[in-house]
DSSP file (Angstrom, degrees, kcal/mol; ACC not computed):
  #  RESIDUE AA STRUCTURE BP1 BP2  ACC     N-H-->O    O-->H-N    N-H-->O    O-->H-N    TCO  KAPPA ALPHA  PHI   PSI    X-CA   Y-CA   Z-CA
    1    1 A X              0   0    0      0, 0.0   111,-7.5     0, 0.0     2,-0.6   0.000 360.0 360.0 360.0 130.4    0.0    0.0    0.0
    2    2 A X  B     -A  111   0A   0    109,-0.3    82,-3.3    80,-0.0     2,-0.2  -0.951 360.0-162.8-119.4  99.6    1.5    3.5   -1.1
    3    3 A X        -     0   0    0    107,-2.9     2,-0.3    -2,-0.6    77,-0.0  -0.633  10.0-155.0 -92.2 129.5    0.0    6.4    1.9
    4    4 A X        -     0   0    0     -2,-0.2    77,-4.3   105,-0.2    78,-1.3  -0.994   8.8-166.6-135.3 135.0    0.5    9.9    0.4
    5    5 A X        +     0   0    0    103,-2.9   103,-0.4    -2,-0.3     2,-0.2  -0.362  17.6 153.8-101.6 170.6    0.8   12.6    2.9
    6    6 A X        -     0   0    0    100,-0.2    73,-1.7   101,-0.1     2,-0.5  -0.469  52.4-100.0 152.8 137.8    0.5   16.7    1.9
    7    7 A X     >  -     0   0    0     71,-0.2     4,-1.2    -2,-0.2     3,-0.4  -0.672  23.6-148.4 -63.9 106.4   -0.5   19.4    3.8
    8    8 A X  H  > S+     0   0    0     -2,-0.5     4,-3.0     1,-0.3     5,-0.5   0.862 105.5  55.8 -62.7 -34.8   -4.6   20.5    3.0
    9    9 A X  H >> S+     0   0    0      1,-0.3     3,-2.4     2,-0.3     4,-1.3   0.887 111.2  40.9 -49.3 -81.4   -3.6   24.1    3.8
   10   10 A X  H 34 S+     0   0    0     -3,-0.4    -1,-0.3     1,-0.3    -2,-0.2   0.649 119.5  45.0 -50.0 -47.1   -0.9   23.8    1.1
   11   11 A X  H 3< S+     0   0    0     -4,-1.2    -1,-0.3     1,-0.2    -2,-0.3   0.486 111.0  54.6 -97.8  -6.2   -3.3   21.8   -1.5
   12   12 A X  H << S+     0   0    0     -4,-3.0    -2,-0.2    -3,-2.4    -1,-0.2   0.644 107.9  48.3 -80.5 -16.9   -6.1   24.1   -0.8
   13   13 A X  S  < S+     0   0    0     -4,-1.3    -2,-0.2    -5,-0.5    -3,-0.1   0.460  86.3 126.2 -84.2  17.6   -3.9   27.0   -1.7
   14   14 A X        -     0   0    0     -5,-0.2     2,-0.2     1,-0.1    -3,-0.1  -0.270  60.3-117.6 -81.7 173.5   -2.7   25.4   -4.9
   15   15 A X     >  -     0   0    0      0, 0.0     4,-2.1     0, 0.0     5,-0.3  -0.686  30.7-104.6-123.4 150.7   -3.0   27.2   -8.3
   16   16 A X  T  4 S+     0   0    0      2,-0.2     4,-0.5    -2,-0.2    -2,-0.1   0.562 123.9  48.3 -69.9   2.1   -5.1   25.9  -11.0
   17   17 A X  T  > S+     0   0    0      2,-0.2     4,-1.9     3,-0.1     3,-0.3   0.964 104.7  54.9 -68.7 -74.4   -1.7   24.9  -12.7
   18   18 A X  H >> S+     0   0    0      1,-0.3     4,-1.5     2,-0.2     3,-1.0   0.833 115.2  41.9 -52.4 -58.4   -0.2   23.2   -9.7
   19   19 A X  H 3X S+     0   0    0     -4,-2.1     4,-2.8     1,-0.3    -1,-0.3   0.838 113.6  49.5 -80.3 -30.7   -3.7   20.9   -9.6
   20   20 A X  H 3> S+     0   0    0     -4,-0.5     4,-2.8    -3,-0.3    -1,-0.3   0.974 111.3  58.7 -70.0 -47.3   -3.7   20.4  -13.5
   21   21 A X  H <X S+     0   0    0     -4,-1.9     4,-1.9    -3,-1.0     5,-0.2   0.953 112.3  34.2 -44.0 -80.7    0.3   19.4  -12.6
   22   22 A X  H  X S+     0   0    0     -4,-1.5     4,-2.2     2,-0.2     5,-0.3   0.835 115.8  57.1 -60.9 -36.9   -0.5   16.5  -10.2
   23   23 A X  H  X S+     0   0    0     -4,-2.8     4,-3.7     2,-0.2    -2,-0.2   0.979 107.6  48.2 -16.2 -87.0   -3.4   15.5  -12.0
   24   24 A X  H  X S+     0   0    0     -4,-2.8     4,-1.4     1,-0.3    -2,-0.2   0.761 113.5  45.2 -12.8 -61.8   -1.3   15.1  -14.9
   25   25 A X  H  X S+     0   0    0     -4,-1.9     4,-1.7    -5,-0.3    -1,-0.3   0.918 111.1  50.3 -79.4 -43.6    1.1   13.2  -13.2
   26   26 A X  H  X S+     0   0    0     -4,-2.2     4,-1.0    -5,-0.2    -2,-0.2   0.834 105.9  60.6 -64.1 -37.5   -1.5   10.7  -11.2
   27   27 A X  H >< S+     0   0    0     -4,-3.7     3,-4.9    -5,-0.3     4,-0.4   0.905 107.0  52.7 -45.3 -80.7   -3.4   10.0  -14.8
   28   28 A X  H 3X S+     0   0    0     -4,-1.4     4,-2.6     1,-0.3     3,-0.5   0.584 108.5  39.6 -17.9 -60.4    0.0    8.7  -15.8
   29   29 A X  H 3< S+     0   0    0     -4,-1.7     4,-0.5     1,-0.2    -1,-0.3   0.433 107.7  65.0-104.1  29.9    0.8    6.5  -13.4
   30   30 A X  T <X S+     0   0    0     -3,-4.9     4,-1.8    -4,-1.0    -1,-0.2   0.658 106.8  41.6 -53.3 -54.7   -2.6    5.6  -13.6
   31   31 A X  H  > S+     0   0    0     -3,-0.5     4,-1.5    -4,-0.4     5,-0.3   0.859 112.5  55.5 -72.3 -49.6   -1.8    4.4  -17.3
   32   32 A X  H >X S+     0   0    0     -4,-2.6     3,-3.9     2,-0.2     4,-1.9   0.960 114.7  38.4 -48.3 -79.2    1.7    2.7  -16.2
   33   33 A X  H 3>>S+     0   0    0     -4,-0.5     4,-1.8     1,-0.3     5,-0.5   0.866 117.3  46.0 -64.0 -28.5    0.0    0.4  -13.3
   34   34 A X  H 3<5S+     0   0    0     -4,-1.8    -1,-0.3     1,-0.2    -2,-0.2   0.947 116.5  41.4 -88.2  -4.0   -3.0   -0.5  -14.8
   35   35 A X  H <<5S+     0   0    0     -3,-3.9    -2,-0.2    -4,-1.5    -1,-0.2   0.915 118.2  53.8 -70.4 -35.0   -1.5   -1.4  -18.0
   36   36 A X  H  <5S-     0   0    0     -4,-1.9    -2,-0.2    -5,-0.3    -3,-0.1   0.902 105.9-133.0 -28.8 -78.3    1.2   -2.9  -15.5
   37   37 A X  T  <5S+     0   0    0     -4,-1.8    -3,-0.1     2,-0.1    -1,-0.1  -0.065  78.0 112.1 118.6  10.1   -1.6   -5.0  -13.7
   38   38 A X      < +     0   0    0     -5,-0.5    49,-1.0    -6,-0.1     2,-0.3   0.827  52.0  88.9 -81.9 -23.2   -0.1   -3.7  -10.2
   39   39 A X  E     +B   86   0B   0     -6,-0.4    47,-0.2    47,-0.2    -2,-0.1  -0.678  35.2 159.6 -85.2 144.3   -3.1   -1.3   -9.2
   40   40 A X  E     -     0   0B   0     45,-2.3     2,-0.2    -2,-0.3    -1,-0.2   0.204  65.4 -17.5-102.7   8.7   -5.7   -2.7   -7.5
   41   41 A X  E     +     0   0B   0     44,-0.3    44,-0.5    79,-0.1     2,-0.4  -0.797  56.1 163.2 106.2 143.5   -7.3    0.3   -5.9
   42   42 A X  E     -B   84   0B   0     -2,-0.2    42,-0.2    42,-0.2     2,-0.2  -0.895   6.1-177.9-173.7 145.7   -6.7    3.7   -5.2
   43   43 A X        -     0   0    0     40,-2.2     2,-0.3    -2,-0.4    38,-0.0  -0.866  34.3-121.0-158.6 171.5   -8.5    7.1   -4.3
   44   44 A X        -     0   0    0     -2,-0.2    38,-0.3    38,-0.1     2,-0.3  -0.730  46.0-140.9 -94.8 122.7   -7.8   10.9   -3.5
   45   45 A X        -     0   0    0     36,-2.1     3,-0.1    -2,-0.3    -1,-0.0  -0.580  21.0 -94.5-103.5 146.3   -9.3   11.1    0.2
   46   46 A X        -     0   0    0     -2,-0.3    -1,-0.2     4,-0.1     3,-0.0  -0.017  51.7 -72.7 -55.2 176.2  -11.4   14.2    1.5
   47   47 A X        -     0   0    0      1,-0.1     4,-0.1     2,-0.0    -1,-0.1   0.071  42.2-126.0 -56.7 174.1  -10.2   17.2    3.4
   48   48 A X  S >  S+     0   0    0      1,-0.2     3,-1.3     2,-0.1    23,-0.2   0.868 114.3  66.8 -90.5 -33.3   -9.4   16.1    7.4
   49   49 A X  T 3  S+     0   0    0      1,-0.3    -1,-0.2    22,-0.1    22,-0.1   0.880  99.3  50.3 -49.5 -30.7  -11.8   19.1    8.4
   50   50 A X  T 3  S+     0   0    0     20,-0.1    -1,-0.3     2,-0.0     2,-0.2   0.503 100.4 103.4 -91.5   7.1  -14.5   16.6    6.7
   51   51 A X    <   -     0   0    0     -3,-1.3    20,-5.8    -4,-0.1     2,-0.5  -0.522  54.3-161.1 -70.2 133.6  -13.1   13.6    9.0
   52   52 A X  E     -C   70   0C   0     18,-0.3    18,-0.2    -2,-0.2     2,-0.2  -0.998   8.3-148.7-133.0 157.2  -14.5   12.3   11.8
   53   53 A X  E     -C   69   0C   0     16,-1.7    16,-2.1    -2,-0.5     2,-0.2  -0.639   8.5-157.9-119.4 152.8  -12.3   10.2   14.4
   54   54 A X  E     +C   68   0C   0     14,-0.2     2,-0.3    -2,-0.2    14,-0.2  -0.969  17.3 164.4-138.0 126.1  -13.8    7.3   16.5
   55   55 A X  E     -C   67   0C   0     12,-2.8    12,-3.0    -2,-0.2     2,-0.1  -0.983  44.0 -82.5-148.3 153.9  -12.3    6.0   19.7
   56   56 A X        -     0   0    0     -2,-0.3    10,-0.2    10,-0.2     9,-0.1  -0.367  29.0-140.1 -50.6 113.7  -13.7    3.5   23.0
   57   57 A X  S    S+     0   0    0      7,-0.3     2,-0.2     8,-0.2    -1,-0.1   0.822  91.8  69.8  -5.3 -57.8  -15.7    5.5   25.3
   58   58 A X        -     0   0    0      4,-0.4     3,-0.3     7,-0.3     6,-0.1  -0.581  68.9-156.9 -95.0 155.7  -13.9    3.4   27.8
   59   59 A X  S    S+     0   0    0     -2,-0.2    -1,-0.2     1,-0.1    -3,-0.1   0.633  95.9  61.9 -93.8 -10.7  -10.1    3.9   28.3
   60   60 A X  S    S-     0   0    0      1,-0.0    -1,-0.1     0, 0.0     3,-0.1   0.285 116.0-114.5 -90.7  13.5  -10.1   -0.2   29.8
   61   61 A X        +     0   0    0     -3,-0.3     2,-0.1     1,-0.2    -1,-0.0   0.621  66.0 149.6  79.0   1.7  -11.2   -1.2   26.5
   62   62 A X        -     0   0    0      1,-0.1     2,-1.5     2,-0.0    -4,-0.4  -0.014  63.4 -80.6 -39.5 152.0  -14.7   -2.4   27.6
   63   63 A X  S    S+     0   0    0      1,-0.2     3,-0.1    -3,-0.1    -1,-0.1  -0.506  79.4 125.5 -86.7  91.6  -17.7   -2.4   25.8
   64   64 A X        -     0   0    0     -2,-1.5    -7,-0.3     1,-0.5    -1,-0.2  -0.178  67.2-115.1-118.4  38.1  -18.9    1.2   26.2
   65   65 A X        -     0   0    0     -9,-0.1    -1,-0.5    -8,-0.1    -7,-0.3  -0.442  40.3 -63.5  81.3-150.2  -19.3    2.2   22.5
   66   66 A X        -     0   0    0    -10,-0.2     2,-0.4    -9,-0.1   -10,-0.2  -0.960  33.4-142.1-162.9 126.3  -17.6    4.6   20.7
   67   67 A X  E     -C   55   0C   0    -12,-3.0   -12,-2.8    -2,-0.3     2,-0.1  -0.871  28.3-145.2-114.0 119.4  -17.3    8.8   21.2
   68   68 A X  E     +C   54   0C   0     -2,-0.4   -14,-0.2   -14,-0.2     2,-0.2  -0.225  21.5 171.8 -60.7 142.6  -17.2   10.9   17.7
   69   69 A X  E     -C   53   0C   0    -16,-2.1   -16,-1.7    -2,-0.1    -2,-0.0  -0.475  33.3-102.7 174.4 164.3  -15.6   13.5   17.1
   70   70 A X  E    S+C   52   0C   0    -18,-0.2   -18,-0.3    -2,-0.2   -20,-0.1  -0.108  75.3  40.5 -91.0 125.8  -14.6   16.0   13.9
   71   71 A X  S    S-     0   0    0    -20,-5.8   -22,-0.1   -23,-0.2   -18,-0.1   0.339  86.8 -61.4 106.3 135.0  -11.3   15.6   12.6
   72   72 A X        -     0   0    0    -24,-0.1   -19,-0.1   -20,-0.1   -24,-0.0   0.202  56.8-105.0 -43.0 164.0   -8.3   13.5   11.7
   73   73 A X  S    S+     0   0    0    -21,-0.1   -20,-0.1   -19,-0.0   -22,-0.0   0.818 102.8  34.9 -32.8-113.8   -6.5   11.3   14.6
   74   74 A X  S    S-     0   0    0      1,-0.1     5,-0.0     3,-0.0     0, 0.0   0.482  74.5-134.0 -38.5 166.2   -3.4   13.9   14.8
   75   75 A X        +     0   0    0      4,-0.0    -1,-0.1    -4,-0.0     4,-0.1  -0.075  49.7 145.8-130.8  50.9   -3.3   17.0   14.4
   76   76 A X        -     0   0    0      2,-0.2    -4,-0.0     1,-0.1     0, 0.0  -0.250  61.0-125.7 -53.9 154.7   -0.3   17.2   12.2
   77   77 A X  S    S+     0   0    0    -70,-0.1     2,-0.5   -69,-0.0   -68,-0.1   0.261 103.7  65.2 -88.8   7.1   -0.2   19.9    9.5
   78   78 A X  S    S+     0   0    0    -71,-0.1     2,-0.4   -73,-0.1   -71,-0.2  -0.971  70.7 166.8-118.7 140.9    0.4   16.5    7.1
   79   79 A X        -     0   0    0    -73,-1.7   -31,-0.0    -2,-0.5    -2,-0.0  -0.988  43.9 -73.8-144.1 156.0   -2.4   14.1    6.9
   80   80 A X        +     0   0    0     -2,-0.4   -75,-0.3   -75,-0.2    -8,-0.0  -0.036  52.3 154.8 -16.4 102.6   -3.4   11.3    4.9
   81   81 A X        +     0   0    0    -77,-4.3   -36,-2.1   -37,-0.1   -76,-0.2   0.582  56.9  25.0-141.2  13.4   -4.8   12.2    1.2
   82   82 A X        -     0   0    0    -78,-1.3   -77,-0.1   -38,-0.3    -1,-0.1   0.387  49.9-165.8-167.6  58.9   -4.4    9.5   -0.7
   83   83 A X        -     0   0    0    -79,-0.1   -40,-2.2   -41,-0.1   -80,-0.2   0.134   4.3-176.6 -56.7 129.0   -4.0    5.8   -1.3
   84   84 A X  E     -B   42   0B   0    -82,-3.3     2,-0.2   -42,-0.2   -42,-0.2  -0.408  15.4-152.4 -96.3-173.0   -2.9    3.2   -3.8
   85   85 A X  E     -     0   0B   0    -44,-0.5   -45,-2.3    -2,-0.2   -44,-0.3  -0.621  25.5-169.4-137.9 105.8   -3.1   -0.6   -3.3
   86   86 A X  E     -B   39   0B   0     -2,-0.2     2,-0.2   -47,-0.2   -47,-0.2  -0.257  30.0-154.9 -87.0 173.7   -0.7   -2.2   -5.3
   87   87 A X        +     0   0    0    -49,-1.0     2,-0.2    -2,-0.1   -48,-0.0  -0.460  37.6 168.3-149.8  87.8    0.2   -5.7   -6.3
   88   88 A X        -     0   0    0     -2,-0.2     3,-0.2     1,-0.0    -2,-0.0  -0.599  54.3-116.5-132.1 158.8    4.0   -5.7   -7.1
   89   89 A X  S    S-     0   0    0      1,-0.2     2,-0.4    -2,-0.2    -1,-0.0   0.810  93.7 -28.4 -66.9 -30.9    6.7   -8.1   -7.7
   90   90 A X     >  -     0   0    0      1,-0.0     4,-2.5     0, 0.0    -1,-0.2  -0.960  68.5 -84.5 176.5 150.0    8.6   -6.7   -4.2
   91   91 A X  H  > S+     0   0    0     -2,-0.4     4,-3.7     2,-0.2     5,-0.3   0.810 118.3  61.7 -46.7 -22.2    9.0   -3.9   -2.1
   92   92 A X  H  > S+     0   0    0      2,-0.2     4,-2.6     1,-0.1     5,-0.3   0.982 107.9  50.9 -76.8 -66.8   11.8   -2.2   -3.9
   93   93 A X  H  > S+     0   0    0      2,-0.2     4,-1.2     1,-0.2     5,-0.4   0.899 107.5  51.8 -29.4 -58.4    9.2   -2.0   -6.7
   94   94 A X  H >X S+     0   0    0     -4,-2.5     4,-3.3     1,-0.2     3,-0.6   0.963 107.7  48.9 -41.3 -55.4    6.6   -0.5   -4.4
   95   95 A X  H 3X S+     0   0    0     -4,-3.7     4,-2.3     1,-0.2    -2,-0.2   0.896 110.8  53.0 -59.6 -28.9    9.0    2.1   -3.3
   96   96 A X  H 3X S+     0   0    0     -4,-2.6     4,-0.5    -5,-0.3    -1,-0.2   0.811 121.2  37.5 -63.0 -14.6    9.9    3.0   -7.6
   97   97 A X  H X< S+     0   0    0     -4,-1.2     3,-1.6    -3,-0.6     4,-0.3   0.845 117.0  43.2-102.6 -56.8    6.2    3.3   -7.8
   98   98 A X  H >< S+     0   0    0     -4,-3.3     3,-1.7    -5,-0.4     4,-0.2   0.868 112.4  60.4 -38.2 -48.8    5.7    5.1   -4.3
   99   99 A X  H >< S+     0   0    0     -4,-2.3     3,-1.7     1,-0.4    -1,-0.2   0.833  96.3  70.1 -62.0 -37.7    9.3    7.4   -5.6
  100  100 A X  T << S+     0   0    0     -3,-1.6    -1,-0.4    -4,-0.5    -2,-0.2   0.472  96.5  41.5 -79.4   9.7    6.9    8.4   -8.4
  101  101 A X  T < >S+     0   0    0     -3,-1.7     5,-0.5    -4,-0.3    -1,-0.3   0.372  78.5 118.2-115.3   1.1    4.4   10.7   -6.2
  102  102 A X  B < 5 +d  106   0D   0     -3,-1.7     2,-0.3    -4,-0.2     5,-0.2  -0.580  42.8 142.0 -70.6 120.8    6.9   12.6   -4.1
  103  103 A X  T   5S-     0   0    0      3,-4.2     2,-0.8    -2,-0.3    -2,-0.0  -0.978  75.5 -90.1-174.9-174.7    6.5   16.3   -4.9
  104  104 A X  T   5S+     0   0    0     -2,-0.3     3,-0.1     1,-0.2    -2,-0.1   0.208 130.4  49.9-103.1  44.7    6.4   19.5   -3.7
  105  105 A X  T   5S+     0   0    0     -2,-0.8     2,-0.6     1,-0.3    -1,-0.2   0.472 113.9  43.8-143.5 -45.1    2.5   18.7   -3.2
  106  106 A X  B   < -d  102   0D   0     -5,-0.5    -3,-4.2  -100,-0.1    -1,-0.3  -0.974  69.3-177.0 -91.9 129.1    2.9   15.2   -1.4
  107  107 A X        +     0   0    0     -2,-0.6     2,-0.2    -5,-0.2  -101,-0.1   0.123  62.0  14.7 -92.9  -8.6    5.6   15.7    1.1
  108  108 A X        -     0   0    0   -103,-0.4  -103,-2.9    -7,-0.1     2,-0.4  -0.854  61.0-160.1-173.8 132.7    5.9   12.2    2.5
  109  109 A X        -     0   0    0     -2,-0.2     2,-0.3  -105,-0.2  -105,-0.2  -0.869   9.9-145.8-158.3 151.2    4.7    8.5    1.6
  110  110 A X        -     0   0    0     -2,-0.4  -107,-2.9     2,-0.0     2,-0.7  -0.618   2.5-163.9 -93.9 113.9    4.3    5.4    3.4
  111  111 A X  B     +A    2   0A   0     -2,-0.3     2,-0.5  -109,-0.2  -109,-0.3  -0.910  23.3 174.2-101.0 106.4    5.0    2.2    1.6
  112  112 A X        -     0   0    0   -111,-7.5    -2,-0.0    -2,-0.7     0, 0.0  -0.856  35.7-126.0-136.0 123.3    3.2   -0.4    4.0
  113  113 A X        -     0   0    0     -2,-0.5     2,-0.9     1,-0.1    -1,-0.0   0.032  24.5-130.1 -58.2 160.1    3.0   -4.1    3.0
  114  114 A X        -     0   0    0      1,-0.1    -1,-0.1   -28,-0.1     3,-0.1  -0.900  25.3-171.4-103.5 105.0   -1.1   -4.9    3.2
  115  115 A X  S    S+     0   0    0     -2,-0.9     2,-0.4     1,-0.2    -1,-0.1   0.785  75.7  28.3 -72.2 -16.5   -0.9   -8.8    5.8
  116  116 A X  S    S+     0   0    0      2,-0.0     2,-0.3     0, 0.0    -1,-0.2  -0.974  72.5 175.3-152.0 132.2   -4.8   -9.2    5.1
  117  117 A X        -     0   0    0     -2,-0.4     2,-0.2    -3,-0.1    10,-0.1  -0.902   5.5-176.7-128.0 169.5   -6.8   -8.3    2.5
  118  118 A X        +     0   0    0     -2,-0.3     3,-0.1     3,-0.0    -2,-0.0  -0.751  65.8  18.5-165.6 155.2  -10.6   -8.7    1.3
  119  119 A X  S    S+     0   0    0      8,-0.4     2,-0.3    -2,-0.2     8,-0.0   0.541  98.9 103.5  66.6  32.9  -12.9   -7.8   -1.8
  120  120 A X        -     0   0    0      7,-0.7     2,-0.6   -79,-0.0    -1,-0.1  -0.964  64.1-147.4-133.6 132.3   -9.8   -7.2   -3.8
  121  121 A X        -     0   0    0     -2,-0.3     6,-0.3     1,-0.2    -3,-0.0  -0.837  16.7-135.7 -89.7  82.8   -8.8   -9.5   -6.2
  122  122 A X        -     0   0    0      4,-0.8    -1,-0.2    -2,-0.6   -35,-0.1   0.887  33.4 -88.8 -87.4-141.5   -5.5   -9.8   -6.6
  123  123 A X  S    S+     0   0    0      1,-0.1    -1,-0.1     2,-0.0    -2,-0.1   0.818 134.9  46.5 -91.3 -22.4   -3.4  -10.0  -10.1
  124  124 A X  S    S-     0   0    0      2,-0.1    -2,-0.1     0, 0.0    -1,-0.1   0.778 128.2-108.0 -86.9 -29.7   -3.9  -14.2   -9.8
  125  125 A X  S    S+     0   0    0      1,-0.4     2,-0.2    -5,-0.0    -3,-0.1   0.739  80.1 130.6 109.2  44.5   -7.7  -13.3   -9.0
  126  126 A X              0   0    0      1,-0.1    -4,-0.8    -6,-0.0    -1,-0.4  -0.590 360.0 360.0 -75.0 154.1   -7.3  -14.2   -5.4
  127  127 A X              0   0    0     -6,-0.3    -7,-0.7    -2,-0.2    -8,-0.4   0.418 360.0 360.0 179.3 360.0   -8.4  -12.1   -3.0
């Protein structure tokens, strides 16, 4: 799985260039991996202000529900804002694919093997 970080502040301020720019660039290696067969999945995630976090009521882990409230886990100024799911020969391939989104619009990403998956089929049509 290739986690793309970027600041919303920064990608709301972006110029209609800069968006056409990353666009541009995402199509592509849009076209690579599925010709590829390595995506399985992907999307561009909402703002964190439209997030809402869920955690136990209880701090002992007990069954008391679960208390809302508006806004990513952290409050880092980078948050989550987009995800692939790949299906690649090895991790050094994930990170060449991952290399290819680094940009002065995502600022950090997370290459993190997936141990369990389900209702994605894989390239063998497992899943």
């Amino acid at each position: 799985m290739v986690l793309m970080y970027a600041d919303p502040a920064a990608t709301a301020a972006m110029t209609a260039e800069q968006r056409a720019e990353v666009f541009a660039r995402h199509e592509a290696l849009h076209r690579d991996l599925a010709a590829s067969g390595e995506l399985l999945n992907g999307a561009g995630l909402a703002y964190p202000a439209d997030t809402t976090t869920l955690r136990p009521a209880r701090k002992d882990g007990g069954d008391g529900g679960a208390v809302a409230s508006d806004g990513p886990l952290t409050a880092a100024a980078e948050q989550l804002t987009a995800y692939y799911v790949l299906d690649c020969a090895s991790p050094e391939r994930a990170r060449e694919i991952a290399g290819r989104v680094v940009d002065f619009h995502v600022v950090a990403v997370e290459v993190r093997p997936v141990h369990d998956s389900f209702g994605m089929g894989g390239a063998d049509g497992t899943g």
